[in-house]
Structure formats: structure tokens, C-alpha cells
BABA-388430 format. One record per residue: residue in three letters; x negated, y negated, z of N, C-alpha, C in turn. Coordinates in steps of 0.02 Angstrom, whole numbers, plus 50000, padded with zeros to 5 digits. Atoms other than C-alpha are relative to their C-alpha. Last residue first. Example, Ala and Ser with C-alpha at 12.3 -4.5 7.8 and 13.67 -1.06 7.14 Angstrom:
BEGIN
SER500425005949997493165005350357500394994550037 ALA499555005950000493855022550390499554994050000 
***
This chain:
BEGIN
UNK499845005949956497275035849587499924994249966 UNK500655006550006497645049449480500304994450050 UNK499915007349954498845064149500499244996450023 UNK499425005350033498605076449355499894992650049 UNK500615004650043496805084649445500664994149954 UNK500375003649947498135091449565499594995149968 UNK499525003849974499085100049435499714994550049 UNK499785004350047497565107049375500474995249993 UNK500645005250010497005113349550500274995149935 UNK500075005149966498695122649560499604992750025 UNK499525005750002498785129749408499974994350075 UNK500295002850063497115138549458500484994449973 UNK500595003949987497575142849609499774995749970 UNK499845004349997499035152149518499634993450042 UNK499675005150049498005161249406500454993250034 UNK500615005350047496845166049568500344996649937 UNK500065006649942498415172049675499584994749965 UNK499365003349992498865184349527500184995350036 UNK499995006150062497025188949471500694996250039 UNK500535006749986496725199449649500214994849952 UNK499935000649929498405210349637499574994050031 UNK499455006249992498255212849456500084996150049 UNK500255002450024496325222349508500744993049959 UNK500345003549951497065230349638499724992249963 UNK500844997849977498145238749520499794993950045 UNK500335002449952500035235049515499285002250012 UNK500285005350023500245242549337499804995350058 UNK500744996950014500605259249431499514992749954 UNK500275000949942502085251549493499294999550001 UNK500835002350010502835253449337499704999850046 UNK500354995349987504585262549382499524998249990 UNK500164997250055505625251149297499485006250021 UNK499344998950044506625245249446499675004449945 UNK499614992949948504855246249555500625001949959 UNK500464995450011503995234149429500145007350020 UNK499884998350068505745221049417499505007249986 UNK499234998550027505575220349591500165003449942 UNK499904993849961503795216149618500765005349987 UNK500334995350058504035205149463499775005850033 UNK499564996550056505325196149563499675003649964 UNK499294995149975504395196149729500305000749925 UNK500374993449989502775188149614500585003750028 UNK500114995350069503965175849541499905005650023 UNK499495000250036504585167649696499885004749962 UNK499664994849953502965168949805500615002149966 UNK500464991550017502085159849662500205006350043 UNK499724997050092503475147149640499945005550016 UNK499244995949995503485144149847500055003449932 UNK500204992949965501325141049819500935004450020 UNK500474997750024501515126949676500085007650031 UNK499754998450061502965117649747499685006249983 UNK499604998849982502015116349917500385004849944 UNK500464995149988500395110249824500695006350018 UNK500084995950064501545098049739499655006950011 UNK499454999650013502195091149889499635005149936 UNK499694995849957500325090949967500715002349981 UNK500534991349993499765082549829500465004650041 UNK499984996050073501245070549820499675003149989 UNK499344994949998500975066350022500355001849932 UNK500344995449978499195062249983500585004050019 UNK500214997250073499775047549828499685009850058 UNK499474998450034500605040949980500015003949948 UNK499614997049945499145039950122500415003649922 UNK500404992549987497765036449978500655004850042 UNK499684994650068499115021949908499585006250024 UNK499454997250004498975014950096499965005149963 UNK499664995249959497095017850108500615002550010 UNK500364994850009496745007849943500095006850062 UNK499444997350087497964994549975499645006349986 UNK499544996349963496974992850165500625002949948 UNK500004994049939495214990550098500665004350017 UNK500374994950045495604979549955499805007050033 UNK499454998750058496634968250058499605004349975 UNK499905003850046495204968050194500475000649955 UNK499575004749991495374973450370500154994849935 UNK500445006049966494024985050357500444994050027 UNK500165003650061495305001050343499464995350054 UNK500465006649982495935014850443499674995249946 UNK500265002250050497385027350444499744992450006 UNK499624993150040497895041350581499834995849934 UNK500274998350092496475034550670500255002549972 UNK500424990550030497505032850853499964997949938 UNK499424996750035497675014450908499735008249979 UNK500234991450022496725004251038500515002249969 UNK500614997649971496614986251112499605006049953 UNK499804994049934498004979450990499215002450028 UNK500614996250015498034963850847500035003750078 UNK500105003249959499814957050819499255005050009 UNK500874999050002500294963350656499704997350038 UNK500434995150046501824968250676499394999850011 UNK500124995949950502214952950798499845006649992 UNK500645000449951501674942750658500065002750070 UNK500355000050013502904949350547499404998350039 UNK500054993349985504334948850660499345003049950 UNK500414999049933503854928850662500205008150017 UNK500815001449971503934926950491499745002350057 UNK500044993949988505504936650444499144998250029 UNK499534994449943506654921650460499675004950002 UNK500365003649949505074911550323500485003950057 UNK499635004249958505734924950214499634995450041 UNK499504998649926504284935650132500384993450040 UNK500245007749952503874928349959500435003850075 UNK499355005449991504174946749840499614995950058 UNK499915007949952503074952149700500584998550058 UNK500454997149968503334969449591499944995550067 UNK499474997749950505024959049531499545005550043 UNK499855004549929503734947449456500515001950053 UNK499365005149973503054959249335500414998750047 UNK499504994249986501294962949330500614997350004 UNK499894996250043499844953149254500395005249993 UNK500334994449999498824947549386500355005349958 UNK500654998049976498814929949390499875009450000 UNK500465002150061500534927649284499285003850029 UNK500144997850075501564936549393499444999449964 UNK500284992749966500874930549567500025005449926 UNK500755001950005501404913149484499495005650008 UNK500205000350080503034920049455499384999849989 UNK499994992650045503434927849603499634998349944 UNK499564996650029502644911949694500155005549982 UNK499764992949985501174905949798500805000649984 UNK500284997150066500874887449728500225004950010 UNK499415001150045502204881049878499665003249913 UNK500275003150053501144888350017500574999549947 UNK499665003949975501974894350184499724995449932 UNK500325008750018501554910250142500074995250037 UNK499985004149965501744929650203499684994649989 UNK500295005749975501764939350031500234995650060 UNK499725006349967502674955750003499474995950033 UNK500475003749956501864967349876500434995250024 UNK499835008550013502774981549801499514997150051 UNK499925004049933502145000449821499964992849982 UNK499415002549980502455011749657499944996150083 UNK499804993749954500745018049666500814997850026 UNK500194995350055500065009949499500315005850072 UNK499315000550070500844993349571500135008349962 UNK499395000849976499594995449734500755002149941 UNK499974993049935498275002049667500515003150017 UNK499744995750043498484986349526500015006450030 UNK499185000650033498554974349667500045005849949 UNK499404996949964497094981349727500335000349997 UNK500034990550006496034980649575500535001250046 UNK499674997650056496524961849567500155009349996 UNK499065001649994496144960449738500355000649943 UNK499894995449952494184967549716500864996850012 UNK499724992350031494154956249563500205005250051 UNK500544996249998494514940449648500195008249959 UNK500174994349952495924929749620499515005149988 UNK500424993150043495734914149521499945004250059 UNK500074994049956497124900349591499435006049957 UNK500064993750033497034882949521499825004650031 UNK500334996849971497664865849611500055006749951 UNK500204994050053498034849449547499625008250038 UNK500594997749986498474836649712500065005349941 UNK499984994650028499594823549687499525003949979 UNK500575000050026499814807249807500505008549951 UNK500475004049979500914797049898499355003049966 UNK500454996450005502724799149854499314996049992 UNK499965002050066503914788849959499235003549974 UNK499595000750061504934794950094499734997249941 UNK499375001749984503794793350249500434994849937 UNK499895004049918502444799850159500444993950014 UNK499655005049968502504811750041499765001550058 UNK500135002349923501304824249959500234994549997 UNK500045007449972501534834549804499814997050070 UNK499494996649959500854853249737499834989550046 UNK499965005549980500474852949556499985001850080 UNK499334998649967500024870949494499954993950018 UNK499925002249958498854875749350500624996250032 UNK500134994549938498824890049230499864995050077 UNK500614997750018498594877949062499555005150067 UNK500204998150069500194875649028499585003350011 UNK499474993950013500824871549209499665003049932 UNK500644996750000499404856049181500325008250024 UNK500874999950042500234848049043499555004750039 UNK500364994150014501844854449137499544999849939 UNK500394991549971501964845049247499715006349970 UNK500735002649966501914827549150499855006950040 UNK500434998850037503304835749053499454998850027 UNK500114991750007504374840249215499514999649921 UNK499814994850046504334820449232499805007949973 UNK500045002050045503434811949403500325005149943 UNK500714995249989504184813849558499834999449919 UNK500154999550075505604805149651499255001249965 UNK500495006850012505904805249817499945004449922 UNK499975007150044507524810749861499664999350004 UNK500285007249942507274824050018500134994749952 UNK499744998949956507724840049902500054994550072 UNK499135001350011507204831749764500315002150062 UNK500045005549996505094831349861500954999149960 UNK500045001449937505404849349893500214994050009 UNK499364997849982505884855849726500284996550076 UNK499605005050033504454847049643500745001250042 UNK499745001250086503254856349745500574995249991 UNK499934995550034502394854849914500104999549943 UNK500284996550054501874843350049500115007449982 UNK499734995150041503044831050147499265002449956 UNK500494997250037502464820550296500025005549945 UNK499664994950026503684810050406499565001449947 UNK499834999350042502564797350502500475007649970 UNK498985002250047502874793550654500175000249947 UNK499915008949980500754796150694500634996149965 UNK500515000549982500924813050586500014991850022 UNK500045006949987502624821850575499374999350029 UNK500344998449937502684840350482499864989550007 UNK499655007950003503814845250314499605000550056 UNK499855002149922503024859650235500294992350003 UNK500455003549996503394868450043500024996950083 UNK500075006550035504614873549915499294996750045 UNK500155002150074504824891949918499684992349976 UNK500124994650031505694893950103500124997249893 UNK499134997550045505744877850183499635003949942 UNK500194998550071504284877150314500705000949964 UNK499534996050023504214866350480500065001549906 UNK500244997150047502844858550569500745004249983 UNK499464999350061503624847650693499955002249947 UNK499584998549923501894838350772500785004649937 UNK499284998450043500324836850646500645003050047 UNK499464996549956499004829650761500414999549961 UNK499455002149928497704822050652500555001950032 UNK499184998750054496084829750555500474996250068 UNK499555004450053494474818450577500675001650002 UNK499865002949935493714831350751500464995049935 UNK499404999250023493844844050572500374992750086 UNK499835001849925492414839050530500544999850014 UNK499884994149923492144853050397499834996850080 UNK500944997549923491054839550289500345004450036 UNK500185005349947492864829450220499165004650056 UNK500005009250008492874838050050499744992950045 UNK500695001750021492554853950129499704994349969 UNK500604999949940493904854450252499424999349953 UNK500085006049975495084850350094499564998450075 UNK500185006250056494644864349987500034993550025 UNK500614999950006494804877350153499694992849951 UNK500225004349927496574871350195498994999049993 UNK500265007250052497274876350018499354995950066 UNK500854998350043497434893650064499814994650002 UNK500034998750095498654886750216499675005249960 UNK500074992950035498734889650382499935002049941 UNK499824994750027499984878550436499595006550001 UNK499194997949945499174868350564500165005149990 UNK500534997549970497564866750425500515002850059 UNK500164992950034498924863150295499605002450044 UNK499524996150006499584847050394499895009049980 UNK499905001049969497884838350427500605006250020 UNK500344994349951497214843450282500395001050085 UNK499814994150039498574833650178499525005450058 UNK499184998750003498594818350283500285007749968 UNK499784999849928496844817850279500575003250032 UNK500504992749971496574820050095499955002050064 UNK499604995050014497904806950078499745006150010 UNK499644998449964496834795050180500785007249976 UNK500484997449939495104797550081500955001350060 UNK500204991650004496254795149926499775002750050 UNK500984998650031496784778349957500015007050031 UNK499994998049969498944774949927499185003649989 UNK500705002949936499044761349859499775003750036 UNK499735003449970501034767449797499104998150059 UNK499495004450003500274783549720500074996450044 UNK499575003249940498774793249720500424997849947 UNK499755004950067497894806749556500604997750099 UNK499645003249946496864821849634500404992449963 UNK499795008649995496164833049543500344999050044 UNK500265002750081495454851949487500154991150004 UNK499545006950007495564857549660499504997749957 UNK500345007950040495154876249660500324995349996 UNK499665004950010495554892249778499624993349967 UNK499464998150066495004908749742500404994150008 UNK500194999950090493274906449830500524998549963 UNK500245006449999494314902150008499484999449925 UNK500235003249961495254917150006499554995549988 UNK500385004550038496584921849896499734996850072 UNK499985001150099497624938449905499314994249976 UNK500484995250005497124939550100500035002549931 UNK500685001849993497524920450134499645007249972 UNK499945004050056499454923950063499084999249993 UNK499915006650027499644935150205499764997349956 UNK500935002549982499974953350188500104992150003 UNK499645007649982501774965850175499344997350044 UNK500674999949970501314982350084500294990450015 UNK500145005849999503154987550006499424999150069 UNK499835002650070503525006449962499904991850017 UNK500155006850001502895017150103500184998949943 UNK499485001450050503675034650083499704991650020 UNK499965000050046501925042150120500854998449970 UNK500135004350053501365033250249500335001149936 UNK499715006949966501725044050410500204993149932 UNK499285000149972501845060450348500214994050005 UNK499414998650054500405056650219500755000450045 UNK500085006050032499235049650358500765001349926 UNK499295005949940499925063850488499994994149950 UNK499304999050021498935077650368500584994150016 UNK499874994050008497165071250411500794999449976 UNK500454994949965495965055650442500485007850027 UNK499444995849963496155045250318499845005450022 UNK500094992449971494915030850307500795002150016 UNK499424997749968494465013950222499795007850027 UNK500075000149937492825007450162500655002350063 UNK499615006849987493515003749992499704999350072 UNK500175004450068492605018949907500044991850049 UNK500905005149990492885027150089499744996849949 UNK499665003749960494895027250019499114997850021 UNK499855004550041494645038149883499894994750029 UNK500595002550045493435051449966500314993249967 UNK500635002149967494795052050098499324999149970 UNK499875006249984496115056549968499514995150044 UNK499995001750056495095070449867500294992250027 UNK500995001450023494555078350043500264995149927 UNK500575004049944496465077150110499274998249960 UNK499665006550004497405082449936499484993950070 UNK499985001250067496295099049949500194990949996 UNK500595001650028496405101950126499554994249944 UNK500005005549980498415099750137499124999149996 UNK499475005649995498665112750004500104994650046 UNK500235010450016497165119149996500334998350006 UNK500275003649985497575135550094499444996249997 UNK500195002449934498985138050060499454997250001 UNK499605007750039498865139849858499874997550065 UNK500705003750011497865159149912500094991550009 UNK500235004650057499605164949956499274995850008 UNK500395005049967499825179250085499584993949944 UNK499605007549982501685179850005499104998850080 UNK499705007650038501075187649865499984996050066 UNK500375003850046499855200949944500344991749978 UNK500185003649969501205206450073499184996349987 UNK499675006349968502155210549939499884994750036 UNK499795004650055501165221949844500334991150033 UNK500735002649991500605231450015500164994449941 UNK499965001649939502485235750028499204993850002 UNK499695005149984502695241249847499964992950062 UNK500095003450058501205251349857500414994249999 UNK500445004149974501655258750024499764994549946 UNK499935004049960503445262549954499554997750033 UNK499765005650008502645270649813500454994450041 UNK500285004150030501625280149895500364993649973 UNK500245006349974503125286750001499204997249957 UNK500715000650017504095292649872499644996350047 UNK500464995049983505825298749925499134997549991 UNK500324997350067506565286649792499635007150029 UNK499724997750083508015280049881499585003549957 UNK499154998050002507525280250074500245002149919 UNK500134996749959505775274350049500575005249989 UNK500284996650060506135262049920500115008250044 UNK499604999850024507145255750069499945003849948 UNK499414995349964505955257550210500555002349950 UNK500264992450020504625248350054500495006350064 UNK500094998050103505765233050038499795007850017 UNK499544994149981506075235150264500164998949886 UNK499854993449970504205234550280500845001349984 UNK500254994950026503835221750155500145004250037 UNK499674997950101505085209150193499755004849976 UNK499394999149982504375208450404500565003249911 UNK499844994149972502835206050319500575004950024 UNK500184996650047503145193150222499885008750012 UNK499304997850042504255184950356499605003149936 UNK499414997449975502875184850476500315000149943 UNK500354991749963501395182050386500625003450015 UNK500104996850075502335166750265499825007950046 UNK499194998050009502825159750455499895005249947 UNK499814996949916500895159050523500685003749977 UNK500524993749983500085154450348500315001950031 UNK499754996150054501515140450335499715006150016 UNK499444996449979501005132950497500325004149951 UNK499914997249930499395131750493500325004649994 UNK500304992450016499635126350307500015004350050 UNK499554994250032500725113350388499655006549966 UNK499915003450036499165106150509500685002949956 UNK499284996850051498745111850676500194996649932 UNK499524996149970497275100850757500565001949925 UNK500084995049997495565095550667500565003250026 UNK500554995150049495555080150587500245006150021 UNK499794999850064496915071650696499815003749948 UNK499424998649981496235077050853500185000549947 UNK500314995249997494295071050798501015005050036 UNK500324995850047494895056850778499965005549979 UNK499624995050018496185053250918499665001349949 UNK499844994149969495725035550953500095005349966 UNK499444992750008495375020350879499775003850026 UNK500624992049973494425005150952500715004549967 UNK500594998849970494694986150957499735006249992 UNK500154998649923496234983650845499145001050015 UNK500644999949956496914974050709499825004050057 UNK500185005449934498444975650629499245002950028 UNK500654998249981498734978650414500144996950094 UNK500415006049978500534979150384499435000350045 UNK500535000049974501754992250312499734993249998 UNK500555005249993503484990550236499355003250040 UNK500464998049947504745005250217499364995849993 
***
């Protein structure tokens, strides 16, 4: 069950969402009825067998104590106020029960590559030509193509050349092979940049997997550039992701929800995604280049949407509202849990009180503690699940 941040102009339904019907509502409403309905024909019955009517009002009134359960109503409250405080941290927002219906079996958060690493988190440590090939025109040739794309990398080479971008040159035939990197034709030329995998896959030859990995070693990524078939340069590039994305990623990981990356970048890996943040690489997956374009009709940006869950539009913003959605339908599950027990027991110890004749131990004063102990479990249970 994927999710994906989209844009819009204006939400709706605020003040709807917040405030209409919620399951407590509806629990409260049913629990009345059928508690009631249970206590009149329990105490009709006592009634019938024991002659006593005290003790069939006793019984009766007993009953419809348990099952008006205190647990109700926090159970979507509770999880709401604790999730919506999590989420405005980040600038996000959930704005009632529907965010957990809707969100909470999410398990993969699907983002582009630019909202892991934006233009701080990218570094060019070198540059190193081949075959005569002068630096000012490989830097060309490379922006030219990546700026089309979309890159991360696109920012490091607009700044090199002043952010004129009237310099870059019509990249025609842009096309991506999944993992390795773009192919795109500039003035007849054929234009390759990516990894090692890319440039074998075409025959050009590339310098020895030891020469890569002097700078592989030391957390950096090669990523090549051909032109028409023979290699022309090699660009060093280092990724440092921000702390606000580190935190998210771990939000994310710490809420069982995977991360699928929309790239076209050949640094952006499982592995590489590994290393940088310290999770393992089956957390990670490279969304299909085949799933690209149902991805960007996902997230196509819209006039108006209802506020069932809102963010700034930043990775850190919208990982923080998912896991609020998901981590809000395990409150609420647990709250659930929590208030059927207490209806459970209490009928059986109603039961068991009348069988033995105790009744008289129902005081008013059992009667109040017995919603409040489990209230009490219930908050503590609640305080378990961390964000």
C-alpha cells in the first residue's frame, strides 16, 4: 500500500473531519443498546429464579455500568491529540479518525530522489577528462542532460557554469535504463551518463574496479560520461543527507514503512541508501523506470483535496504525518482491545458474583474503581507506542 506526497491549492472538509461521527460515536450508541438490552433480560432471569428483585436490579444496574465503558471515550480522542501533536512538530496535520482508516496499513512511502537530497546534500569532489576532452565542455554535456532529467546532480553543475542555463544544449531522446544511468542525443551526438554498468553495457571501456574503488572506500560514487562511444570524462560525487531526512528515514523504518525512490540517478542505490543512513537495503527500493509515469500521475498536483492528512510538502513533513496516520490506527486498535477485555471480564465477574451469591460486594464504590483501573491500563498501554 504505497503513498505519495501531491500538491494542492486548498483543502477542504476540516472542520467535517474533526468534528463528525467517529467509532466511539458509534460504539457508545451500540454498547447502550446491547448493554442494556443484556441487562434487562440477565436481571428478568435472576428475576424468575431467585425471586429477588433487588438483586435483579443490582445485577442489571451492574451490567449496564461495564458495558458503559469509560476506555470509549479516548479511544479515538486519545491516539488523535497524541498523533496530531506529533505530526505539527514537522508542520504536518491529522485531522481525525479517517487519517488512521485511510493510512494506516501504508507500508511503502514512494518520493523523488530530489526530496532525500536536495541541492546542500550534493558534492563534487572532482572531475578527471578523457580523450582531450576540455572540462568546460564536459560540464556542459553533463548539465545539459541531467537538467532534462531532473537530476540531484543538476544543481552542482548550474553552479559551476553561473546558473546560465541560456549555455545548456538541447538534449533530444532522453532515455533511462533502470540502475545504471541516461542515454540522451546532443548536436548528433550520443551522450551516456552513469555508472560502470552503463558504459559495459554500450562497450566503452572504463577505468579498473580498483581505481573505483579508491574513492568507493571512502563513501564516494563515480558516475561516467560518454560521448559518442568513447569515454569523456569522470565526475566524483558525495551524498550527505540532511538531518531532518535522516530523522525521517528513521520514522519511517521505526514504523515499518519502506522507502521507494523515484530516480533517474545512477549514485541513488539500495546500497548506497544503505550505507547513508544506516538501515538495511531491503528497507530501500529504486522505483521501476515502467512505474514512472503512474507515479507522476499520483502525484500530479490538484485544485482541492479534503484535510484528511496534511504536510509542507517536505520529506520530513510528510514521513512524519504518514507514520502519525499508522502508528494512530495501533492506538485506536489497542484502545478497542483494551475496552472489549473490560466488558468481557466485568460480565464474567458479574456472573460469577450472582452464582455465588456476593452481589453485595458490588458496591458503588467497586462499580466506580472498575472502569478507572482499566483506564488506567489503557493510558499505559498507550504511553508503550512511541513515535
Amino acid at each position: 500500500y504505497p503513498v505519495v506526497n501531491r500538491k494542492t491549492d486548498q483543502v477542504s472538509d476540516f472542520m467535517k473531519l474533526s468534528l463528525s461521527m467517529d467509532s466511539s460515536d458509534r460504539f457508545g450508541r451500540n454498547l447502550t443498546l446491547v448493554g442494556t438490552a443484556l441487562a434487562l433480560v440477565v436481571a428478568l432471569f435472576t428475576f424468575l429464579f431467585t425471586k429477588q428483585r433487588h438483586l435483579a436490579v443490582t445485577i442489571m444496574t451492574a451490567m449496564i455500568c461495564v458495558f458503559a465503558s469509560v476506555v470509549n471515550l479516548y479511544s479515538v480522542c486519545y491516539p488523535l491529540l497524541r498523533c496530531s501533536k506529533k505530526a505539527a512538530q514537522f508542520n504536518g496535520l491529522v485531522s481525525g479518525e479517517k487519517c488512521g482508516l485511510n493510512y494506516g496499513d501504508v507500508n511503502v512511502a514512494a518520493v523523488e530522489a530530489k526530496s532525500l537530497f536536495p541541492p546542500a546534500a550534493v558534492m563534487l569532489n572532482g572531475i578527471k577528462t578523457f580523450e582531450g576532452m576540455r572540462i568546460d565542455e564536459a560540464i556542459l554535456d553533463a548539465a545539459s542532460v541531467l537538467s532534462t532529467a531532473g537530476s540531484i546532480m543538476t544543481d552542482v553543475f548550474l553552479k559551476i557554469i553561473g546558473n546560465r542555463t541560456e549555455l545548456l544544449r538541447k538534449a533530444e531522446n532522453l532515455h533511462y535504463e533502470d540502475g545504471m544511468g541516461l542515454s540522451a542525443w546532443i548536436d548528433n551526438r550520443r551522450i551516456l551518463i552513469g555508472n560502470r554498468d552503463l558504459m559495459a553495457s554500450h562497450n566503452i571501456r572504463v577505468p579498473s574496479l580498483d581505481y573505483e574503488r579508491r574513492f568507493t572506500s571512502e563513501g564516494s560514487d563515480l558516475v561516467y560520461l560518454s560521448t559518442s562511444g568513447e569515454l569523456t570524462a569522470v565526475f566524483i560525487f558525495t551524498l550527505h543527507p540532511t538531518i531532518p531526512t535522516e530523522e525521517a528515514v528513521q520514522v519511517l523504518y521505526s514504523s515499518d514503512i519502506a522507502l521507494s525512490v523515484k530516480t533517474i540517478d545512477s549514485i541513488v542505490t539500495k546500497e548506497r541508501l544503505s550505507s547513508l543512513f544506516a538501515i538495511e537495503p531491503n528497507f530501500f527500493k529504486i522505483l521501476p523506470s515502467k512505474l514512472s509515469r503512474l507515479y507522476d500521475e499520483c502525484s500530479q498536483p490538484v485544485k482541492i483535496r479534503p484535510a484528511v492528512a496534511v504536510n509542507n510538502g517536505s520529506f520530513a513533513s510528510m514521513a512524519c504525518s504518514v507514520a502519525a496516520s499508522k502508528r494512530m490506527k495501533v492506538m485506536m486498535t489497542v484502545a478497542q482491545v483494551v475496552m472489549v477485555s473490560s466488558i468481557i471480564l466485568g460480565t464474567l465477574l458479574i456472573a460469577v458474583f450472582g452464582f455465588l451469591g456476593a452481589t453485595k460486594q458490588l458496591s458503588p464504590l467497586i462499580m466506580f474503581c472498575y472502569p478507572m483501573i482499566w483506564l488506567i491500563i489503557h493510558f499505559l498501554l498507550q504511553k508503550l507506542i512511541r513515535f
